[in-house]
C-alpha positions as CSV (number, residue, x, y, z in Angstrom):
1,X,32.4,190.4,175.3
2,X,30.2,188.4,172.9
3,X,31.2,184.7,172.2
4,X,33.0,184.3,168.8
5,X,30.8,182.4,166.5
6,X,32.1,180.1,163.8
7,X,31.2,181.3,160.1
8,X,29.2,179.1,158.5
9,X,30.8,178.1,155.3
10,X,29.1,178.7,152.1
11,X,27.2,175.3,150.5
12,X,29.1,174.5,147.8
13,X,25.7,175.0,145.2
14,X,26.9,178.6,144.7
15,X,30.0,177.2,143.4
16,X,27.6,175.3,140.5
17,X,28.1,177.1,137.3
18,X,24.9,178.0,135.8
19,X,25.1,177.5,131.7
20,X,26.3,173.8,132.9
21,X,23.3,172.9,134.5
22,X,21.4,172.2,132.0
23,X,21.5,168.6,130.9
24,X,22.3,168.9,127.2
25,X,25.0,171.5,127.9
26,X,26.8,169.3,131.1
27,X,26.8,166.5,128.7
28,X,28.6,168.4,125.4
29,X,31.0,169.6,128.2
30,X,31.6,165.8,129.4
31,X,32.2,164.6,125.8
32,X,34.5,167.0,124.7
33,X,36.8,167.3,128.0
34,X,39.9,168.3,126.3
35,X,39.6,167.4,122.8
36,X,37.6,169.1,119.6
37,X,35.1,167.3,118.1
38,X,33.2,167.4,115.2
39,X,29.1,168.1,115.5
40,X,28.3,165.0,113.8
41,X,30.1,162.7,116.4
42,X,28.7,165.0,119.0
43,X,25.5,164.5,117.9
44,X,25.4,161.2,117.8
45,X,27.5,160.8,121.3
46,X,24.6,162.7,122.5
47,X,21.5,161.2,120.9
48,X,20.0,164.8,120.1
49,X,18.6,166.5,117.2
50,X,21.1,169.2,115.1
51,X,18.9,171.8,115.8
52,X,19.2,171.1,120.3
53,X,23.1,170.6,119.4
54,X,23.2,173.5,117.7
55,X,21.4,175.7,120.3
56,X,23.1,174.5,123.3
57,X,26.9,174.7,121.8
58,X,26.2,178.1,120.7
59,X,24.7,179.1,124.3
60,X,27.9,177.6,126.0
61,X,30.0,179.5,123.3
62,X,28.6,182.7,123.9
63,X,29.1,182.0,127.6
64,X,33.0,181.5,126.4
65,X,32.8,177.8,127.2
66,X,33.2,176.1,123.7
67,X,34.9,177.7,120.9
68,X,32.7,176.3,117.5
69,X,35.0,176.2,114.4
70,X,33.5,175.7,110.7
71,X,35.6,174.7,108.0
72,X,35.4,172.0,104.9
73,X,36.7,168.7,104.8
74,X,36.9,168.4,100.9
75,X,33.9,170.1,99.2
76,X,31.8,169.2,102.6
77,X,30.9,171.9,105.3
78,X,32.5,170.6,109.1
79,X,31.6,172.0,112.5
80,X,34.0,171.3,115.2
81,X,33.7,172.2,118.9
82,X,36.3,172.1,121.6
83,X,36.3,173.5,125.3
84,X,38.1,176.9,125.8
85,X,40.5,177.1,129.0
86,X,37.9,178.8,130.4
87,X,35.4,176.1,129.5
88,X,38.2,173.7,131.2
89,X,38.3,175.4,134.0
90,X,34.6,175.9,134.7
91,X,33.8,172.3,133.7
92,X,36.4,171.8,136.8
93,X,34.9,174.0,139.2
94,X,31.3,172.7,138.2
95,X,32.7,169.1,138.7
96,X,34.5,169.8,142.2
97,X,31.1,171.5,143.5
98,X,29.3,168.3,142.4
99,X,31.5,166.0,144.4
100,X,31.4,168.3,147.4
101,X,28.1,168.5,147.1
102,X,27.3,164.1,147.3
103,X,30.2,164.1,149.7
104,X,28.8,166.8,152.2
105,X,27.0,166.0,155.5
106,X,24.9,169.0,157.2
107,X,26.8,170.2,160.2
108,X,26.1,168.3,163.9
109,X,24.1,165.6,162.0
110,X,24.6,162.6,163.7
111,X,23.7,158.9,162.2
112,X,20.2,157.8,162.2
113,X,19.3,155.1,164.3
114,X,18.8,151.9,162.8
115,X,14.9,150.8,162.4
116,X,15.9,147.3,161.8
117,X,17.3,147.1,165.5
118,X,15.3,144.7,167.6
């Protein structure tokens, strides 16, 4: 009979959700954490152009992250953008896999010596 061996558990990387990894995109997701906001105050949050606003809220809609809403205030056109629960919830996981992630320590490491120890 063969010894059991333990299963390695999966690094928690795989639990990173892809569309949030880029910088613009993790950052729209950070600002709007459950509230809608308009693309204006987005923008400006943000400190990016219309047209990077623009294409990284309608990538993270058409991953169902963000739902983008256009309507008028007055005679003047509005955008507003707000995370869908399945935005909320992949924000979550993405967030949770982060903290794991700067929390982790590889298996049987052991502390390094100290160099200063004379």
């Amino acid at each position: 009979m063969s010894p059991q061996v333990e299963p390695v558990p999966v690094h928690p990387r795989h639990q990173l959700h892809d569309v949030l990894m880029h910088p613009v995109r993790f950052s729209i997701m950070a600002a709007l954490a459950q509230t809608e906001t308009d693309f204006q105050t987005l923008r400006d949050h943000l400190q990016v152009s219309d047209s990077v606003l623009s294409k990284q809220a309608s990538a993270l809609e058409a991953s169902s992250l963000v739902k983008i809403r256009k309507g008028y205030m007055g005679k003047r056109p509005r955008t507003w953008i707000r995370t869908t629960p399945e935005g909320e919830s992949a924000w979550s996981g993405h967030l949770a896999a982060l903290s794991e992630i700067a929390e982790s320590q590889p298996r049987g490491s052991t502390e390094a010596p100290n160099a200063n120890s004379d």
